[in-house]
N, CA, C and O atoms as a GROMACS GRO file, in nm:
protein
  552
    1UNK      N    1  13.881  15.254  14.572
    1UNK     CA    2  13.963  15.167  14.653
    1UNK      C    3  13.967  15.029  14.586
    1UNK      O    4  13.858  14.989  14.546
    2UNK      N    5  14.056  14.960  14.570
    2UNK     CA    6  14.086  14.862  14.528
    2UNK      C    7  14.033  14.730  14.574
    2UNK      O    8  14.027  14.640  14.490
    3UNK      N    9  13.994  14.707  14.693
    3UNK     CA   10  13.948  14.623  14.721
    3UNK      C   11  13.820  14.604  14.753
    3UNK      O   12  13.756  14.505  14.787
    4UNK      N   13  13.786  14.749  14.733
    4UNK     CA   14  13.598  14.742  14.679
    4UNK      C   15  13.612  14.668  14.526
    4UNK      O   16  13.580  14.550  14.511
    5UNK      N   17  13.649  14.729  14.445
    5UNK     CA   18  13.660  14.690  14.307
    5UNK      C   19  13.663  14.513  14.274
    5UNK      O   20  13.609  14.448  14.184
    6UNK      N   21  13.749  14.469  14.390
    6UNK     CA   22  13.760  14.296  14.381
    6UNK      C   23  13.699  14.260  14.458
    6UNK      O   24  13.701  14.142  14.492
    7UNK      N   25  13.612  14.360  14.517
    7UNK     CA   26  13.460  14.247  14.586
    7UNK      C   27  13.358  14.262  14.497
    7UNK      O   28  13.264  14.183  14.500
    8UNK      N   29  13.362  14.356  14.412
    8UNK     CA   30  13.267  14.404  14.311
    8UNK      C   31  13.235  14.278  14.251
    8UNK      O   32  13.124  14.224  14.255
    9UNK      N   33  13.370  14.222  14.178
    9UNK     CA   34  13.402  14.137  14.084
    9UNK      C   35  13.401  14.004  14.139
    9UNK      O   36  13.350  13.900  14.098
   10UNK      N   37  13.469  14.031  14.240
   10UNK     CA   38  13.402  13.856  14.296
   10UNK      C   39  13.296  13.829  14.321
   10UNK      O   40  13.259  13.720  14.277
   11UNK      N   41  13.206  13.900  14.391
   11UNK     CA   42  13.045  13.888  14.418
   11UNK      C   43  12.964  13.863  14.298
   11UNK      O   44  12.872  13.784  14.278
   12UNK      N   45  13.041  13.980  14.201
   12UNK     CA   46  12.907  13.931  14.075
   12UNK      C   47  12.955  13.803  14.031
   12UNK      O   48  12.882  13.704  14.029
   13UNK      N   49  13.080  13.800  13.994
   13UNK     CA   50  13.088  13.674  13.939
   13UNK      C   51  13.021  13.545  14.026
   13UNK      O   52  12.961  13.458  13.962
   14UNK      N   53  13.029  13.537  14.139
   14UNK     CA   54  12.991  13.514  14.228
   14UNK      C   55  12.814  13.401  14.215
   14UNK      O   56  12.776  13.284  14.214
   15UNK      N   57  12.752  13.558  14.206
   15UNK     CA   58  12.617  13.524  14.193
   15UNK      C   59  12.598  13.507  14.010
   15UNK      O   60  12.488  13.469  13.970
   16UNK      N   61  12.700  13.534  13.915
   16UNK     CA   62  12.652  13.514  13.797
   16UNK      C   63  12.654  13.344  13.814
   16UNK      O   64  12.560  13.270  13.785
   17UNK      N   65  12.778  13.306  13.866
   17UNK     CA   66  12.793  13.169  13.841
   17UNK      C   67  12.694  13.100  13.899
   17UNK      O   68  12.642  13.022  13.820
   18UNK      N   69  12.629  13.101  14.056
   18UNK     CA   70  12.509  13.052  14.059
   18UNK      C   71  12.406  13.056  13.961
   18UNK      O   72  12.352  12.964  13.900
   19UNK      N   73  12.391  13.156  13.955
   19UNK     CA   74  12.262  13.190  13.843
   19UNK      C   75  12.274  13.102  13.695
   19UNK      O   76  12.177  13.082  13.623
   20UNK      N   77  12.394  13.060  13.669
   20UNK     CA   78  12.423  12.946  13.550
   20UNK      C   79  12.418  12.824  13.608
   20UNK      O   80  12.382  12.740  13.525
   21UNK      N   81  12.438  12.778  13.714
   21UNK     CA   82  12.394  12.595  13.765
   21UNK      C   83  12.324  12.594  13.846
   21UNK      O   84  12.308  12.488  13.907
   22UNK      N   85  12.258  12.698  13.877
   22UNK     CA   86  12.141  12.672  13.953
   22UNK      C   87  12.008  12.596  13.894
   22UNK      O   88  11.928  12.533  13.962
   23UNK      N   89  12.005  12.610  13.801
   23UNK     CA   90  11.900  12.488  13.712
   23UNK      C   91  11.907  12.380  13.658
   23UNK      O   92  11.827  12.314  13.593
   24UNK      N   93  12.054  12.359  13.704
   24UNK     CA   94  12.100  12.254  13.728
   24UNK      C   95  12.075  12.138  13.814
   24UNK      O   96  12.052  12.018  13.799
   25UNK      N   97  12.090  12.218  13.903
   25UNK     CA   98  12.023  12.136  14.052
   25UNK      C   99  11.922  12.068  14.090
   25UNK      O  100  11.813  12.122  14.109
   26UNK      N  101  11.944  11.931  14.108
   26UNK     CA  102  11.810  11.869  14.213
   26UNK      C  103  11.802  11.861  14.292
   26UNK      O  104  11.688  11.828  14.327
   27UNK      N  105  11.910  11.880  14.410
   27UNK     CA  106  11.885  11.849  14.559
   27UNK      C  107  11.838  11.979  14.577
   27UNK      O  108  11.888  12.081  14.530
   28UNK      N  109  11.702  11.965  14.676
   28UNK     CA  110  11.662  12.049  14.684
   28UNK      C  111  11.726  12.153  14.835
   28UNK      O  112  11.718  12.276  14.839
   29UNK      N  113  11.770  12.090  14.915
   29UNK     CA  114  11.878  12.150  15.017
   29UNK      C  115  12.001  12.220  14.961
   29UNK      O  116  12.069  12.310  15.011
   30UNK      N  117  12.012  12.160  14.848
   30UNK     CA  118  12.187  12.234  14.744
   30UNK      C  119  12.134  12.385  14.674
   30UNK      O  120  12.203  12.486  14.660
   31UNK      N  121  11.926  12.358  14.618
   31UNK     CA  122  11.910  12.458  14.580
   31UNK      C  123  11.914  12.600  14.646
   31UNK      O  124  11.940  12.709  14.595
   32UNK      N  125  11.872  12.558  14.814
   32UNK     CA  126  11.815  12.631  14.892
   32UNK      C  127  11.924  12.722  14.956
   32UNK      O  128  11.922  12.843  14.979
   33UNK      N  129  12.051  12.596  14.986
   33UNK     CA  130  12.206  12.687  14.999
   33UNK      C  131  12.230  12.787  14.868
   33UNK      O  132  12.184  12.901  14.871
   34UNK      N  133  12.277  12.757  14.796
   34UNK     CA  134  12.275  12.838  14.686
   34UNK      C  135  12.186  12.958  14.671
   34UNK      O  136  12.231  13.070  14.691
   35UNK      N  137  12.083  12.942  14.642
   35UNK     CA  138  11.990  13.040  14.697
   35UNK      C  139  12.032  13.156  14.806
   35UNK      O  140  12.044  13.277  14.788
   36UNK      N  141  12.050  13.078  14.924
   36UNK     CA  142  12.104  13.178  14.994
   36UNK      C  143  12.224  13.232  15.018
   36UNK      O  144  12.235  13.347  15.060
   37UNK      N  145  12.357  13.132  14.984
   37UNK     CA  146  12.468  13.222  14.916
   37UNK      C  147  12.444  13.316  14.854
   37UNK      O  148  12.479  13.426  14.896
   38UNK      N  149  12.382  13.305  14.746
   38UNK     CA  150  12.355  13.411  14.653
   38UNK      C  151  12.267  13.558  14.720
   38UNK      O  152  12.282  13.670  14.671
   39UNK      N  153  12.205  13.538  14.801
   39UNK     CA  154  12.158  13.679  14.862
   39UNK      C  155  12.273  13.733  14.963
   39UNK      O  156  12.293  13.854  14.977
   40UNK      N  157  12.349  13.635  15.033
   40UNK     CA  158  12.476  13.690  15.124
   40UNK      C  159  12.554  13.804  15.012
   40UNK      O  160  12.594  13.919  15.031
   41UNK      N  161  12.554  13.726  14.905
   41UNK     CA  162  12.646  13.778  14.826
   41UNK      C  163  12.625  13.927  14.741
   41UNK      O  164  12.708  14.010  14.705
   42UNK      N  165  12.487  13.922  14.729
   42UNK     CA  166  12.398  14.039  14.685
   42UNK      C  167  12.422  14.132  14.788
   42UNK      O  168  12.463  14.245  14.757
   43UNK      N  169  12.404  14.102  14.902
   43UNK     CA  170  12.416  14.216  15.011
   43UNK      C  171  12.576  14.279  15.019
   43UNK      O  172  12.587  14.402  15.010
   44UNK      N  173  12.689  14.203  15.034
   44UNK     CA  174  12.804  14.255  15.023
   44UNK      C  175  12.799  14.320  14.896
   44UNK      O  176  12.812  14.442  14.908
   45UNK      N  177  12.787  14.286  14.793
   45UNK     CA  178  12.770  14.388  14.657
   45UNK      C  179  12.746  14.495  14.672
   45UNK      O  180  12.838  14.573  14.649
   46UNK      N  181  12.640  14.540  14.708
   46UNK     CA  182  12.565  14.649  14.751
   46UNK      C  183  12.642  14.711  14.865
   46UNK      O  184  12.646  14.833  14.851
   47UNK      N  185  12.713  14.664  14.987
   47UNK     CA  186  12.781  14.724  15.058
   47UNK      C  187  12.914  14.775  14.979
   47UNK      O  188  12.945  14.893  14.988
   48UNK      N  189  12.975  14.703  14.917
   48UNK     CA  190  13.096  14.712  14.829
   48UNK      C  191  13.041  14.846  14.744
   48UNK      O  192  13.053  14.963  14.779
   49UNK      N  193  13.000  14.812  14.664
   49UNK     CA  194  12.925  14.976  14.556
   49UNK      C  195  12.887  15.087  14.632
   49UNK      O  196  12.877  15.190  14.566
   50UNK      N  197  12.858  15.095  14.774
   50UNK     CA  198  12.875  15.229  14.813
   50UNK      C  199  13.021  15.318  14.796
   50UNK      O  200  13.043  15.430  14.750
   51UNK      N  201  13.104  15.217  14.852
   51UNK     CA  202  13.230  15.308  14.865
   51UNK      C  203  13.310  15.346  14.691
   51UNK      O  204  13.415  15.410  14.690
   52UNK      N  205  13.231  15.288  14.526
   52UNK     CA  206  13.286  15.347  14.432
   52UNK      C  207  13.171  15.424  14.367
   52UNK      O  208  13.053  15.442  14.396
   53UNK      N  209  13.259  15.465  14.261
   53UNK     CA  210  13.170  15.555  14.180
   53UNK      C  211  13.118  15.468  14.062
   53UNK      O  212  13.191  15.374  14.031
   54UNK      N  213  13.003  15.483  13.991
   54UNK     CA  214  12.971  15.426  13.913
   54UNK      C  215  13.079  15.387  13.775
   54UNK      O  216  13.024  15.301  13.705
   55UNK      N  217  13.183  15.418  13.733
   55UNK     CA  218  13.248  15.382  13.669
   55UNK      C  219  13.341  15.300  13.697
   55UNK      O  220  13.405  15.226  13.623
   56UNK      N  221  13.348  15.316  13.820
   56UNK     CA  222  13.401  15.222  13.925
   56UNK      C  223  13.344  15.067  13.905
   56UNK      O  224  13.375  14.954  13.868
   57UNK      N  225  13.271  15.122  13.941
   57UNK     CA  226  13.171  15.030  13.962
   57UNK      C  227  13.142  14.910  13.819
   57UNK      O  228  13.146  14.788  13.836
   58UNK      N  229  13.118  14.966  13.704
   58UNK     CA  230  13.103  14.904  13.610
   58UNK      C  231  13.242  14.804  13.530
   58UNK      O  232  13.242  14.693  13.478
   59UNK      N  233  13.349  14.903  13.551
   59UNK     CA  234  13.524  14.829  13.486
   59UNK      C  235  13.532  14.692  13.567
   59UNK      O  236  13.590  14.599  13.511
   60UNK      N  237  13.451  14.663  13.752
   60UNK     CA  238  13.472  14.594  13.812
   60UNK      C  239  13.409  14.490  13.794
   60UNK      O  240  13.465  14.382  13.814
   61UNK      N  241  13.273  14.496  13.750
   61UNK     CA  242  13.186  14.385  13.718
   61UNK      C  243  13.200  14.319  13.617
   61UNK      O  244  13.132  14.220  13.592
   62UNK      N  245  13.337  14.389  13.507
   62UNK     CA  246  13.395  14.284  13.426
   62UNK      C  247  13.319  14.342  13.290
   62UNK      O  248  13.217  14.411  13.288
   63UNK      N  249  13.409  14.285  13.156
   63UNK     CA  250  13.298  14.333  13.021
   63UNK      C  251  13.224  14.236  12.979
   63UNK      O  252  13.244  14.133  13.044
   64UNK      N  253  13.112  14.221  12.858
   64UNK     CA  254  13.041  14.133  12.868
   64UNK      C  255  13.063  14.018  12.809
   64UNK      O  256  13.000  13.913  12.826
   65UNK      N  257  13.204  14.048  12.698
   65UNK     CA  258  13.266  13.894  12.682
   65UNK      C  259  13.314  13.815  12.782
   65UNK      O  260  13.322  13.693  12.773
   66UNK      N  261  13.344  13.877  12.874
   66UNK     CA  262  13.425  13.776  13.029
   66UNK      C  263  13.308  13.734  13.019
   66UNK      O  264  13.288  13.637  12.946
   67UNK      N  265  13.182  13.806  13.102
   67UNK     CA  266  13.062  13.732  13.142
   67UNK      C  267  13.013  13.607  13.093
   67UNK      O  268  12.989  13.515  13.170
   68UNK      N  269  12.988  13.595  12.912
   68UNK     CA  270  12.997  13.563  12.831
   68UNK      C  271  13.053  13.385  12.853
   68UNK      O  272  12.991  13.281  12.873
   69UNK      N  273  13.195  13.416  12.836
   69UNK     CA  274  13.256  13.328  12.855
   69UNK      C  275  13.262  13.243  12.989
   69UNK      O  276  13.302  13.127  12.988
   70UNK      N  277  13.220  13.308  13.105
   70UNK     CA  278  13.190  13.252  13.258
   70UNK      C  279  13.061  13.149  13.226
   70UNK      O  280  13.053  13.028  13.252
   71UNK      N  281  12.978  13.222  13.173
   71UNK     CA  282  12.845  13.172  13.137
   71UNK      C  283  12.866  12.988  13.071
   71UNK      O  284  12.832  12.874  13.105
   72UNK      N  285  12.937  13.051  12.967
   72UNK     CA  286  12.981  12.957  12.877
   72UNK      C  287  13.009  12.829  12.983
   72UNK      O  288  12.953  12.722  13.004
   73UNK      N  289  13.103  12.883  13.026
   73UNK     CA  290  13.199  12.751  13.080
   73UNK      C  291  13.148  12.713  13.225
   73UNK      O  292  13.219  12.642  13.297
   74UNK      N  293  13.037  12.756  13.265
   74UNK     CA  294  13.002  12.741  13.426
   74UNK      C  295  12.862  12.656  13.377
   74UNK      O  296  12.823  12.562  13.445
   75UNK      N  297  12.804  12.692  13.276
   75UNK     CA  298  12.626  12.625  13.196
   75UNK      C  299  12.667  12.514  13.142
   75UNK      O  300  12.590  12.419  13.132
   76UNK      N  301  12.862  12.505  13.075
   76UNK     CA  302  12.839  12.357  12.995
   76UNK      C  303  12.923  12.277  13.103
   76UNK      O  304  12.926  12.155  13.082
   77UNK      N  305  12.967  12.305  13.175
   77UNK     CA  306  13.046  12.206  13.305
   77UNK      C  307  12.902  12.087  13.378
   77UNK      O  308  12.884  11.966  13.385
   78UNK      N  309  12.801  12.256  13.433
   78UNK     CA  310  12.706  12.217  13.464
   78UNK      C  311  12.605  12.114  13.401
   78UNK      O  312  12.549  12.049  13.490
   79UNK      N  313  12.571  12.085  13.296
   79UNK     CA  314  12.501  12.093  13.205
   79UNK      C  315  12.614  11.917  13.168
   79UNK      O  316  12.552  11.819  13.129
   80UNK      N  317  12.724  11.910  13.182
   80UNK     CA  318  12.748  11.774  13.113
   80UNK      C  319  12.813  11.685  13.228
   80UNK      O  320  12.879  11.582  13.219
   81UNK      N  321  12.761  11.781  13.371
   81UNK     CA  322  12.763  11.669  13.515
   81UNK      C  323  12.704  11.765  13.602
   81UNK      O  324  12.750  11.864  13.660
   82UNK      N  325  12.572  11.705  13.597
   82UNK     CA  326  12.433  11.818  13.674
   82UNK      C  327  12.481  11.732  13.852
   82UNK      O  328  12.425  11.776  13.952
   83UNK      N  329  12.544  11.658  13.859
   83UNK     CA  330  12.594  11.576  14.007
   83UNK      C  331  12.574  11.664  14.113
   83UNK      O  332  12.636  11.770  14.109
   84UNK      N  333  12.515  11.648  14.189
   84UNK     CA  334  12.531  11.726  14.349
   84UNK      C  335  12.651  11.783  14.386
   84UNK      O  336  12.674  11.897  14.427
   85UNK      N  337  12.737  11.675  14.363
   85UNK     CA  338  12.875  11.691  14.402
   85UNK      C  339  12.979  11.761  14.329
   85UNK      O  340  13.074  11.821  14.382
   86UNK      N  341  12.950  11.748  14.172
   86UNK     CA  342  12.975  11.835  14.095
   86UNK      C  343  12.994  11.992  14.102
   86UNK      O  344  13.084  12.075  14.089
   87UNK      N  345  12.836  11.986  14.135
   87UNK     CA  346  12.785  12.141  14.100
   87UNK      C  347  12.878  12.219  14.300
   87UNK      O  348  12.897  12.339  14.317
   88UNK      N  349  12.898  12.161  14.359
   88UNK     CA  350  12.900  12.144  14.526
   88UNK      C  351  13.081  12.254  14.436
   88UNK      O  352  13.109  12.373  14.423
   89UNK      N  353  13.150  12.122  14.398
   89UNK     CA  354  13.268  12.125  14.393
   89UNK      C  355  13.293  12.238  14.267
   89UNK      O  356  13.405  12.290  14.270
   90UNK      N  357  13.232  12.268  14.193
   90UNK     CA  358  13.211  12.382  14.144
   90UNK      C  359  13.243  12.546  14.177
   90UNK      O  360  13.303  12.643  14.130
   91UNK      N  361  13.140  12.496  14.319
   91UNK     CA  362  13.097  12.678  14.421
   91UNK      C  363  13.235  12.671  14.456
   91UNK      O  364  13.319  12.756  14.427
   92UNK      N  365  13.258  12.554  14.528
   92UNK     CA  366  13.379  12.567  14.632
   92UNK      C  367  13.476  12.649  14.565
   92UNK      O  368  13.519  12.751  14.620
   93UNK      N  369  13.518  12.608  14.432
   93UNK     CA  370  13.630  12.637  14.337
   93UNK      C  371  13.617  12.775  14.331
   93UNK      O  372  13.717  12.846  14.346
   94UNK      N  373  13.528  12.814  14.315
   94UNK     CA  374  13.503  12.934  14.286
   94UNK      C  375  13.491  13.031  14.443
   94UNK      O  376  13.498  13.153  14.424
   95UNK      N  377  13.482  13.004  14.528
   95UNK     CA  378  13.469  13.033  14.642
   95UNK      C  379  13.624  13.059  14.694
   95UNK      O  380  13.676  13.157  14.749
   96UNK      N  381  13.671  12.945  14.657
   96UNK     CA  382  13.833  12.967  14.662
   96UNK      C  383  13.936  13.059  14.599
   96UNK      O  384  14.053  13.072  14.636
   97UNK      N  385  13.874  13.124  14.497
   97UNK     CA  386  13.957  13.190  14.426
   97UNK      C  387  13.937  13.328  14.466
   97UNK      O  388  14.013  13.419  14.499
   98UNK      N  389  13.809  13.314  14.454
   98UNK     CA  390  13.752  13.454  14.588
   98UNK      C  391  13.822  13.495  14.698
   98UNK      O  392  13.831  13.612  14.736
   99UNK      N  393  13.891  13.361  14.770
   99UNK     CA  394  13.929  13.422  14.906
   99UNK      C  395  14.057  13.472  14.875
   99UNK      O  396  14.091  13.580  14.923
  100UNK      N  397  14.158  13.389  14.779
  100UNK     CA  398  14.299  13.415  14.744
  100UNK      C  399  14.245  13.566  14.658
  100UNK      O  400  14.291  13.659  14.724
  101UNK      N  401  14.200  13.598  14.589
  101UNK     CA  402  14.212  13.738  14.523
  101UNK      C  403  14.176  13.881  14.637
  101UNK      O  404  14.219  13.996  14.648
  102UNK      N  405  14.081  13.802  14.702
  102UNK     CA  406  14.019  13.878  14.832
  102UNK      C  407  14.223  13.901  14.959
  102UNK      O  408  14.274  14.002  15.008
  103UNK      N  409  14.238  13.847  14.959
  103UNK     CA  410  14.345  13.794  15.069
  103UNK      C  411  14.441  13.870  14.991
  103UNK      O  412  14.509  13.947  15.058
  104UNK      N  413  14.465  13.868  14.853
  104UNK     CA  414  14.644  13.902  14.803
  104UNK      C  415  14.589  14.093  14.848
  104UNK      O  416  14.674  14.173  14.887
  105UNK      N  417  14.432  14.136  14.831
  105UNK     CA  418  14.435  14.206  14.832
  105UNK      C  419  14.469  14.342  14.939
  105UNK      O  420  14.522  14.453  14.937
  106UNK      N  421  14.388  14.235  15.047
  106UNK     CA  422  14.428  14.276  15.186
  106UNK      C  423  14.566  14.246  15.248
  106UNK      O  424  14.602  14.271  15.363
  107UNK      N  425  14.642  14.182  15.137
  107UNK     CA  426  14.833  14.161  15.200
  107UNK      C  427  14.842  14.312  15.170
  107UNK      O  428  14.851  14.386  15.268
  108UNK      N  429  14.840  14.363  15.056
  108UNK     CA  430  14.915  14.460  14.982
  108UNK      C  431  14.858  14.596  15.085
  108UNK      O  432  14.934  14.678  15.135
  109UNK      N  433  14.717  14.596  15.101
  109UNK     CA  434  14.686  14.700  15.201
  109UNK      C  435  14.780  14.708  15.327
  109UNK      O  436  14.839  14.813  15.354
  110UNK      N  437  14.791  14.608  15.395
  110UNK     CA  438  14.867  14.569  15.549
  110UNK      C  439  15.010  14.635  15.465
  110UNK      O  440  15.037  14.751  15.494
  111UNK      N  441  15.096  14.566  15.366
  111UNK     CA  442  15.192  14.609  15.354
  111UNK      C  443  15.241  14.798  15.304
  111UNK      O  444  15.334  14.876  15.288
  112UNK      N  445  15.092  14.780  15.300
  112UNK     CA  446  15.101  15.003  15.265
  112UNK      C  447  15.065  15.042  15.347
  112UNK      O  448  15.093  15.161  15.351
  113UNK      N  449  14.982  14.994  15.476
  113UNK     CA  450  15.002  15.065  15.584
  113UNK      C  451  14.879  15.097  15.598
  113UNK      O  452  14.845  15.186  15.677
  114UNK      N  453  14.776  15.017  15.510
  114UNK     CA  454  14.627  15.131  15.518
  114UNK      C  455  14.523  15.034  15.601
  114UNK      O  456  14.568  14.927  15.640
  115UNK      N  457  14.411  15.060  15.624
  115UNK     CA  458  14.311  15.005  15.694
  115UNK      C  459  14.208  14.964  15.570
  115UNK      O  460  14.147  15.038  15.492
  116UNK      N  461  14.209  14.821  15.578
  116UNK     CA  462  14.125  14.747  15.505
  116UNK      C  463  13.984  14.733  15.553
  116UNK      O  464  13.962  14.665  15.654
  117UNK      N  465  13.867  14.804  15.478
  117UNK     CA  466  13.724  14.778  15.500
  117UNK      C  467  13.661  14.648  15.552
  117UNK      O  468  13.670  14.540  15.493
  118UNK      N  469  13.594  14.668  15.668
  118UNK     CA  470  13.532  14.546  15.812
  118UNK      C  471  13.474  14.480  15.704
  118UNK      O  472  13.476  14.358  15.714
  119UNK      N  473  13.403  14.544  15.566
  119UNK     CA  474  13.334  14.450  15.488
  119UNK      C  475  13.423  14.341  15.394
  119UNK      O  476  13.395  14.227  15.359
  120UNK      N  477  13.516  14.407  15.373
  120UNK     CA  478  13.626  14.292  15.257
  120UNK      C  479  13.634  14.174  15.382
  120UNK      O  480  13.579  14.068  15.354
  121UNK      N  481  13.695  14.184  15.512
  121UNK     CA  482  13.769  14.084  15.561
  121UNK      C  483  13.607  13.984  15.623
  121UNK      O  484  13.603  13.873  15.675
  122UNK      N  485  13.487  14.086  15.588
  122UNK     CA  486  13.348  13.959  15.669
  122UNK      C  487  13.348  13.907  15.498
  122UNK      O  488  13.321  13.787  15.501
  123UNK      N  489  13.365  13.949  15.358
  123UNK     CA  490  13.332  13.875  15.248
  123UNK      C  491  13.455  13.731  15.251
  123UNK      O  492  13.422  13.620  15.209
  124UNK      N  493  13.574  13.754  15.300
  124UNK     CA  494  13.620  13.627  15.307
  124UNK      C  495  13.579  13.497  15.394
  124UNK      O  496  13.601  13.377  15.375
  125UNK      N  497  13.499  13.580  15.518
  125UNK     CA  498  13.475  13.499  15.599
  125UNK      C  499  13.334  13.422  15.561
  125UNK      O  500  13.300  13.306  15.585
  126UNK      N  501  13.274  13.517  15.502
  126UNK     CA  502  13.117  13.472  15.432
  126UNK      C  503  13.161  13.338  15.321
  126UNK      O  504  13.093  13.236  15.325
  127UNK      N  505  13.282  13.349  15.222
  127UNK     CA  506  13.325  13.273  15.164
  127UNK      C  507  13.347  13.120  15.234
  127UNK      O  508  13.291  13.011  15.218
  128UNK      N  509  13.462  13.171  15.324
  128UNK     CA  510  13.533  13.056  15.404
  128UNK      C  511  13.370  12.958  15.455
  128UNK      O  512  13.361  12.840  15.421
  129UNK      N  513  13.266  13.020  15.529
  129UNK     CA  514  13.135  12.991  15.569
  129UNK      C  515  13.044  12.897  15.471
  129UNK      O  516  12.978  12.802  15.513
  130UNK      N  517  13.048  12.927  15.372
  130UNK     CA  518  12.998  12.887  15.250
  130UNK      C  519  13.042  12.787  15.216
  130UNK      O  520  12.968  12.692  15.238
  131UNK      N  521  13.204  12.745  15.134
  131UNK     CA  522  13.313  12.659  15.167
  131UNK      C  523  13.249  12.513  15.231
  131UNK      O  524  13.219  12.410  15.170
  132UNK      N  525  13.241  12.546  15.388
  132UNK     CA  526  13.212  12.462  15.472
  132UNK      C  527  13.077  12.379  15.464
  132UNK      O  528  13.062  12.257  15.477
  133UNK      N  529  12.985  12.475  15.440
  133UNK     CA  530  12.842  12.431  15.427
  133UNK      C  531  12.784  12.352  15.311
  133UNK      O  532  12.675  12.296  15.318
  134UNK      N  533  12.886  12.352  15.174
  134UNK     CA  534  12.902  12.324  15.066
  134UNK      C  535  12.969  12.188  15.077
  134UNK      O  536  12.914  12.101  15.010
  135UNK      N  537  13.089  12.147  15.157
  135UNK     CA  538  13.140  12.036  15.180
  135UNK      C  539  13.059  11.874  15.187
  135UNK      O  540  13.080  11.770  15.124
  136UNK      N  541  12.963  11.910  15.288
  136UNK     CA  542  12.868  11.772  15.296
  136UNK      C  543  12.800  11.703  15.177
  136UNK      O  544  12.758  11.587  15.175
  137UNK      N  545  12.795  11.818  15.051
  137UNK     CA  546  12.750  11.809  14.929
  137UNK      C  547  12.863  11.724  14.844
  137UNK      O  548  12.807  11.657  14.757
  138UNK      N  549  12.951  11.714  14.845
  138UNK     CA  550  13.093  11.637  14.793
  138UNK      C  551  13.080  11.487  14.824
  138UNK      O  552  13.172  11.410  14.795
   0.00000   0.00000   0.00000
């Protein structure tokens, strides 16, 4: 299903990108959100990978030059403005793109007529949640 596949991919990317500015961080309240974004996000993963098959599963998590290059560009952003607000405005960005890839996906379902998984439409909301909590950090 297709929109397992783009929670696959958003989640990891997701938690890869924490996992690159997270050592970044000094506020220790920014670490602790993050932190726990990152297990919200682990858990939808894991809900998402039930419904594919392991090959599924792997085309979605992307190849390892993307990764690569996420790495790249999420460690030297980080890395040449370690800012609270920075790293804040960072997630968000990325949080955002999540919901629009998450969202075009669930248009196209509604417009075929099918029933979109309770878990895709709680990962936007987990996003949107996140978003918010991330804001005071700006």
């Amino acid at each position: 299903m297709k929109i397992l596949r783009e929670m696959v991919r958003s989640t990891t990317m997701g938690i890869d990108a924490i996992d690159h500015v997270l050592p970044y961080a000094e506020d220790e309240n920014l670490v602790r959100l993050m932190n726990e974004q990152k297990q919200s996000m682990k858990d939808m993963l894991c809900e998402a990978k039930k419904g594919l098959t392991r090959d599924e599963i792997e085309e979605a998590e992307g190849s390892k030059f993307a990764k690569t290059m996420l790495k790249a560009s999420s460690s030297f952003s980080a890395m040449m403005n370690s800012d609270t607000s920075h790293l804040a405005r960072m997630l968000i960005e990325g949080y955002e793109t999540g919901i629009v890839s998450m969202q075009k996906c669930l248009n196209e379902m509604r417009k075929a007529h099918e029933e979109a998984p309770l878990c895709a439409k709680d990962l936007i909301k987990s996003y949107d949640k996140n978003i918010k909590a991330l804001r005071k950090y700006l």
